[in-house]
VOGU-3710 file (C-alpha; in Angstrom, 3 decimals, decimal comma):
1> xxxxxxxxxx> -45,191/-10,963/4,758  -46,485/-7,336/5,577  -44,345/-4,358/4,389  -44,471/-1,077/6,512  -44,033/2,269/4,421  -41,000/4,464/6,058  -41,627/8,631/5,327  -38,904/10,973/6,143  -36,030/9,037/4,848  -34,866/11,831/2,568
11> xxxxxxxxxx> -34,909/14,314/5,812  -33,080/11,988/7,913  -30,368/11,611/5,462  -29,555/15,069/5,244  -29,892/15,731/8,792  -26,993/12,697/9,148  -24,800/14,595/6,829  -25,021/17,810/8,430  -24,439/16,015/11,950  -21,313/14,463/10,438
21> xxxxxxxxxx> -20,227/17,966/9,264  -21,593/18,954/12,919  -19,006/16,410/14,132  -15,858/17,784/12,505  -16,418/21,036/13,394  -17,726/21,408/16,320  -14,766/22,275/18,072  -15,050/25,895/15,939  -11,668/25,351/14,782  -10,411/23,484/11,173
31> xxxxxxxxxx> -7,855/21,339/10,644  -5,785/23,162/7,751  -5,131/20,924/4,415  -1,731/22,271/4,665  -1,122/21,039/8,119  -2,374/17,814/7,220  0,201/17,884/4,262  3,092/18,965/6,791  2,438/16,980/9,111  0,810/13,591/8,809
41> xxxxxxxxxx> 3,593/12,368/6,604  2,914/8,043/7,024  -1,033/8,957/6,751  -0,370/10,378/3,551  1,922/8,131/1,988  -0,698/4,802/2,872  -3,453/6,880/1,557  -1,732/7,508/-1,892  -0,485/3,933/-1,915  -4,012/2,407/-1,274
51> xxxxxxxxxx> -5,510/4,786/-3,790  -3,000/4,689/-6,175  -3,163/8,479/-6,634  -0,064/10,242/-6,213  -1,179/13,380/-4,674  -0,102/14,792/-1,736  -2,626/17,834/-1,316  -5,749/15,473/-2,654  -4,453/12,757/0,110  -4,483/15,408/2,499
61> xxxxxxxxxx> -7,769/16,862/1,484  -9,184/13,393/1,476  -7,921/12,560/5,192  -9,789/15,736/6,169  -12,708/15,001/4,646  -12,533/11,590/6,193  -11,813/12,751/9,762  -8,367/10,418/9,609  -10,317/7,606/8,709  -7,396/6,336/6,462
71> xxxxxxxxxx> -9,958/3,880/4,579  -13,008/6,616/3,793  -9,766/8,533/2,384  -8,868/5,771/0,532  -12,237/5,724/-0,955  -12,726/9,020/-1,752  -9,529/9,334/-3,141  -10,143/5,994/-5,481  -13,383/7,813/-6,277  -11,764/11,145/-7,470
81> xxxxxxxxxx> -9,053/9,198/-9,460  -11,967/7,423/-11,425  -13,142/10,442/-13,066  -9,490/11,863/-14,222  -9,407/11,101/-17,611  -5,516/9,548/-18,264  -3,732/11,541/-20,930  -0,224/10,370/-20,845  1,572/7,457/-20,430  4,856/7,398/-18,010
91> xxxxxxxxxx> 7,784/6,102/-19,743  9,859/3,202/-18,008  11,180/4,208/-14,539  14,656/2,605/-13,514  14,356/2,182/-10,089  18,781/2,449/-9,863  18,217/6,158/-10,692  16,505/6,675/-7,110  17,689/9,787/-5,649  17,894/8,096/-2,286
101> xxxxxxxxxx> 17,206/8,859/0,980  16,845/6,112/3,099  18,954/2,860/2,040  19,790/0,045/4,207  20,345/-3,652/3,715  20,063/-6,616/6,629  21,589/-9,122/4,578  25,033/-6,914/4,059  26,844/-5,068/6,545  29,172/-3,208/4,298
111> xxxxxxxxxx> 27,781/-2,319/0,986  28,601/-0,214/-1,657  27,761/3,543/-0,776  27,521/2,577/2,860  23,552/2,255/4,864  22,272/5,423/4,859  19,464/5,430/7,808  17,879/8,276/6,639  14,342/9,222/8,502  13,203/6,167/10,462
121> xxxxxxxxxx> 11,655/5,559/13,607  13,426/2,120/13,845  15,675/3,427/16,384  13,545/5,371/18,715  12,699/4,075/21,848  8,987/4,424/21,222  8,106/6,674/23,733  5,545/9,402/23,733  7,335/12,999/23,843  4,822/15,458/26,103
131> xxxxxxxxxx> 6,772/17,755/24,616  5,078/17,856/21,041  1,606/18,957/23,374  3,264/22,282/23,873  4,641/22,635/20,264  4,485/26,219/18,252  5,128/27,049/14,848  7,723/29,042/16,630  9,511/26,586/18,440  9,580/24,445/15,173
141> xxxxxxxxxx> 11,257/26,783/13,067  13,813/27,956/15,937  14,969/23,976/15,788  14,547/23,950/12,252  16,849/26,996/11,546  19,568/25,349/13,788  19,347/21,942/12,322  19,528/23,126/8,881  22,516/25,189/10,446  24,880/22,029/11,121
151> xxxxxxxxxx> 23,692/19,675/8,548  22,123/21,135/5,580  25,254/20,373/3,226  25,371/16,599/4,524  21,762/16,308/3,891  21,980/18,024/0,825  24,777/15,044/-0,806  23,026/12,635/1,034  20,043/13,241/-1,146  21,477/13,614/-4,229
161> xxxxxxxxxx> 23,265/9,527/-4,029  22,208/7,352/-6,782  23,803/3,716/-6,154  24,180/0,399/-7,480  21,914/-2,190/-6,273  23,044/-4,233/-3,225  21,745/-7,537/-5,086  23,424/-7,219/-8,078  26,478/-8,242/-6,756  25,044/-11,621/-5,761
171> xxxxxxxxxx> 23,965/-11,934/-9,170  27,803/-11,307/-10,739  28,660/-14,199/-7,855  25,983/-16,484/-9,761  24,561/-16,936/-6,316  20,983/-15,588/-8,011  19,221/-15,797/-10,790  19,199/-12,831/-13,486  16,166/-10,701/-13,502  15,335/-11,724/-17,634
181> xxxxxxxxxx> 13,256/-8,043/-18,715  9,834/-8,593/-19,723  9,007/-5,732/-21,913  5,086/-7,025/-22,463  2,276/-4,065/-21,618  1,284/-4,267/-18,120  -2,166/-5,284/-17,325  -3,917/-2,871/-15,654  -6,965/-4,009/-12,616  -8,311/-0,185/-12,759
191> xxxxxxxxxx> -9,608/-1,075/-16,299  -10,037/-4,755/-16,198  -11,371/-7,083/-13,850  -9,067/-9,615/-12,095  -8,996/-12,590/-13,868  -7,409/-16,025/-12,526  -4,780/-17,200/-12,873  -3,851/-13,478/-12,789  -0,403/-11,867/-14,066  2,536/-10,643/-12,264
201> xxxxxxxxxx> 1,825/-7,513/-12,912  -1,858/-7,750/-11,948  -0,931/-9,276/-8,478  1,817/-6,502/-8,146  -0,745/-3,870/-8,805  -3,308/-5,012/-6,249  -0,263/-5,744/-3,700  0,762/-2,047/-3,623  -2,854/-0,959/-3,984  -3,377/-3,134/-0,977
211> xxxxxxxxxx> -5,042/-2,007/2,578  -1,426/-1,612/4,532  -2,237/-3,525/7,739  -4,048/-6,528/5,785  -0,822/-6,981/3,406  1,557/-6,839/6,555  -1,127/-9,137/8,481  -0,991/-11,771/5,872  3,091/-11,435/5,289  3,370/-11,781/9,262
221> xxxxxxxxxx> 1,482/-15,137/9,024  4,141/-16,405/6,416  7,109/-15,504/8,551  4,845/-17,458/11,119  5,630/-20,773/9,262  1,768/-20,699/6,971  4,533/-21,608/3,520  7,968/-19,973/3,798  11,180/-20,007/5,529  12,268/-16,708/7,078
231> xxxxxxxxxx> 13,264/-13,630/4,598  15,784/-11,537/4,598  15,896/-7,736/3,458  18,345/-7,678/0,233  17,888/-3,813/0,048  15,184/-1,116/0,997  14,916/2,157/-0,267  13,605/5,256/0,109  13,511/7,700/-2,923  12,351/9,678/-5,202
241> xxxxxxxxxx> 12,110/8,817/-9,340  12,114/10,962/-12,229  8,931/10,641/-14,100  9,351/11,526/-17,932  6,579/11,155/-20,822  6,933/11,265/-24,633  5,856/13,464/-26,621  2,428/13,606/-28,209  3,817/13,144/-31,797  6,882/10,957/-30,646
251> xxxxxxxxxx> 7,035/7,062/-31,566  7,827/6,543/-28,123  11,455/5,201/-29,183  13,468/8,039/-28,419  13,931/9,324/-25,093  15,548/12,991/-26,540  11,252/13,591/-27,123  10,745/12,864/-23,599  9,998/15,474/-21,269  10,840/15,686/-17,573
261> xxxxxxxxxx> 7,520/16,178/-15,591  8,314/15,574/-11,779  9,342/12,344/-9,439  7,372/10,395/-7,096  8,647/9,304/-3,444  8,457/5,621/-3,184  10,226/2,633/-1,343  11,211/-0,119/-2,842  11,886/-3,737/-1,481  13,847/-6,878/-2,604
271> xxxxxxxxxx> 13,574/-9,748/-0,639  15,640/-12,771/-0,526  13,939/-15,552/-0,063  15,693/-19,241/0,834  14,463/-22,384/-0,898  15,530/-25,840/-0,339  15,979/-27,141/-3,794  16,008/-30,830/-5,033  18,858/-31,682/-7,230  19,944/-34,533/-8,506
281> xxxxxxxxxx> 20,143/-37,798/-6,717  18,093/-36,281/-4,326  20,405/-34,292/-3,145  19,265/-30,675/-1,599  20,705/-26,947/-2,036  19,795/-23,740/-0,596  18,881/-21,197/-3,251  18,057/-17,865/-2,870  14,794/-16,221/-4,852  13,610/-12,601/-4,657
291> xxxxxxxxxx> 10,078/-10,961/-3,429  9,898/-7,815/-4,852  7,882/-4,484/-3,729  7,139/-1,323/-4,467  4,858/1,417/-3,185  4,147/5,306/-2,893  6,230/7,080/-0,128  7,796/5,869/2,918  5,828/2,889/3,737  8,502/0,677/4,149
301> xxxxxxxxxx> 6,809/-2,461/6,109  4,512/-2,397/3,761  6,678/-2,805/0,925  8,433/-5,550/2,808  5,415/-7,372/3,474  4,166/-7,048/-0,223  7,530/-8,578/-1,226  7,152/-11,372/0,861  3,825/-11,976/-0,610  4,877/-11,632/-4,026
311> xxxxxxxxxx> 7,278/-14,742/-3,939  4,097/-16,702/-2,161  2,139/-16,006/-5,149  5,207/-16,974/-7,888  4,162/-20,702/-6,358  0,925/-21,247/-6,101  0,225/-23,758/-2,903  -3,380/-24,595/-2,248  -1,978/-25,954/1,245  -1,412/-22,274/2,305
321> xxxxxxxxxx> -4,015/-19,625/2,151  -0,860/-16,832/1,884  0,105/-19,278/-1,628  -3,491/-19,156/-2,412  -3,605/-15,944/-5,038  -7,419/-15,602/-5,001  -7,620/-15,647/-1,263  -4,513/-12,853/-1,195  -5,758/-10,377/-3,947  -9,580/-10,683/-3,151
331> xxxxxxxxxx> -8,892/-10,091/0,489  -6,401/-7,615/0,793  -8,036/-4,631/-0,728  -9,848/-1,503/1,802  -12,282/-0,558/-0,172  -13,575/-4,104/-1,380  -13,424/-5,091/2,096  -14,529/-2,300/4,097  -17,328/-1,819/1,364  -18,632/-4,856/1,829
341> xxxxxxxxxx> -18,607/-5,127/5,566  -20,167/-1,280/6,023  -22,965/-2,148/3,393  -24,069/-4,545/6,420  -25,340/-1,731/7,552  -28,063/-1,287/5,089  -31,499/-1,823/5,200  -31,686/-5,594/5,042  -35,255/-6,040/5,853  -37,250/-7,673/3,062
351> xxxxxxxxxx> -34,262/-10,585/3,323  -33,904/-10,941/7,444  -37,547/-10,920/7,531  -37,546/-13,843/5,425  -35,863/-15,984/7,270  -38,152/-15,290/10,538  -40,717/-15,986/8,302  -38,839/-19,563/7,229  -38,158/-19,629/11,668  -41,308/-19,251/12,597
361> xxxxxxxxxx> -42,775/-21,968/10,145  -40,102/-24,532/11,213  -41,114/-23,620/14,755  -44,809/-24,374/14,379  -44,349/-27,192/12,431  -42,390/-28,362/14,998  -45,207/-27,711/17,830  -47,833/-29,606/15,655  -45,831/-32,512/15,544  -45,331/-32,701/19,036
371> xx> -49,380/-32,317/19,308  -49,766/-35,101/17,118
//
């Protein structure tokens, strides 16, 4: 096999770059971090959920860099993250003292504190508004001034709820299972490799870390009829959750030496799933189990889907790929994927030409024969 030497690689690298910076800017105009921050809301919260970076000016530094490419954000947010050194540990976060904003349930029509529908666009009609072409900073804060006007002390209590979960009341009716804690150390997949079988809280992790549309993709093919019967929606919230840590000297047992240090916005998911269960004699009940999820900011399909998946992987079922945790987990991340389908894109010469090579000799050999 001959080998041709390539010159100027160096040189055309850089010249790429500074097209792609050619690219963004061309226009002679930026795109503001802050804007970005204000508003691209749903970018920013799959961003920090697929990074696992809770940062909403790095997320919106990130998308800019990336030109909205939500997984190069992802990326280069995962990339940043790497070299933070960790210097605290969170303490545990009850997810009943949610501040919420957003809580509804589709299994219960009345419930405890009443649905609160919150910011959705589940009840738009989905239509492009030609009006947003012509919007001003102006107009938005003469809307914004009479909004806050009429409802800014609803909004205000609304905010401020902290309520008792919708499936614990199930639970006191014996109709579930109670949730046993498991007070065992996390594993963590930033720090060690997936292993399988894999934990709970490894497949948890990688769920919320998950690239959004493959997680919903794979839940969608469940509902489908690839392993379960259809779900239902328990409770889903949208919130935000004190974060505390201890102190540096503390033992870690007493929560007067924990400090308060901010709260995250996530939304949380419990499923209820129904399984046919085999009794005795044969006989058959309906039993309900729960999919749980959890993820960074409003990304509530998400969460649903990753609860769906997370009762799929509590029983294993080589028959289904969706049961099957080493085709979910390995599958369902952006940058593994993404990576590995851009590096295509690589020189593969030496290896390609190898197999012409292995061609071409099957070819002749093939024309000799024929001779013969």
């Amino acid at each position: 096999m001959g080998y041709v030497a390539v010159k100027g690689g160096t040189l055309a690298i850089e010249e790429s770059i500074k097209r792609l910076k050619f690219e963004r800017v061309k226009q002679g105009r930026t795109l503001e971090v802050e804007k970005i921050q204000e508003g691209m809301r749903g970018l920013l919260d799959q961003v920090m959920s697929e990074s696992s970076l809770y940062d909403e000016t790095l997320a919106a530094l990130a998308i800019k860099q990336a030109e909205g490419n939500p997984e190069e954000a992802v990326f280069l947010l995962r990339a940043y993250r790497s070299t933070v050194p960790r210097k605290h540990y969170a303490r545990v976060i009850e997810s009943s003292e949610m501040r919420i904003e957003r809580r509804i349930s589709a299994s219960f029509k009345d419930i405890p504190g009443g649905q609160i529908l919150g910011a959705t666009t589940d009840y738009t009609h989905r239509l492009l508004d030609m009006h947003l072409i012509s919007e001003t900073d102006d107009t938005v804060q003469e809307w914004l001034n009479h909004y806050l006007d009429e409802d800014l002390e609803e909004e205000g209590q609304s905010s401020e709820l902290t309520l008792p979960k919708v499936l614990d009341y199930l639970r006191k009716e014996g109709l579930i299972s109670a949730c046993e804690n498991n007070d065992l150390e996390p594993d963590d997949v930033t720090r060690e490799s997936l292993a399988f079988p894999s934990t709970r809280s490894q497949r948890l992790q990688i769920l919320t870390r998950g690239q959004t549309g493959a997680v919903t993709a794979l839940a969608y093919a469940v509902i489908r009829g690839y392993g379960a019967l259809h779900p239902t929606v328990g409770e889903l919230r949208v919130g935000k959750l004190p974060v505390t840590i201890d102190h540096p000297t503390s033992d870690g047992h007493n929560e007067d030496d924990s400090y308060y240090i901010g709260e995250v916005k996530v939304t949380e998911a419990e499923m209820l799933m129904p399984m046919q269960v085999e009794k005795e004699f044969g006989k058959k009940e309906l039993e309900f189990e729960i999919g749980y999820g959890l993820c960074f900011g409003q990304n509530e399909t998400k969460a649903i889907a990753m609860g769906i998946l997370d009762n799929c992987l509590e029983h294993p079922n080589k028959e289904f790929p969706s049961h099957d945790e080493e085709f979910v987990l390995y599958h369902i991340d952006s940058v593994e994927s993404s990576g590995f389908i851009s590096h295509l894109k690589m020189p593969h010469y030496v290896t390609f030409q190898s197999k012409l090579d292995s061609m071409r000799k099957t070819k002749k050999a093939e024309k000799q024969e024929v001779k013969s």
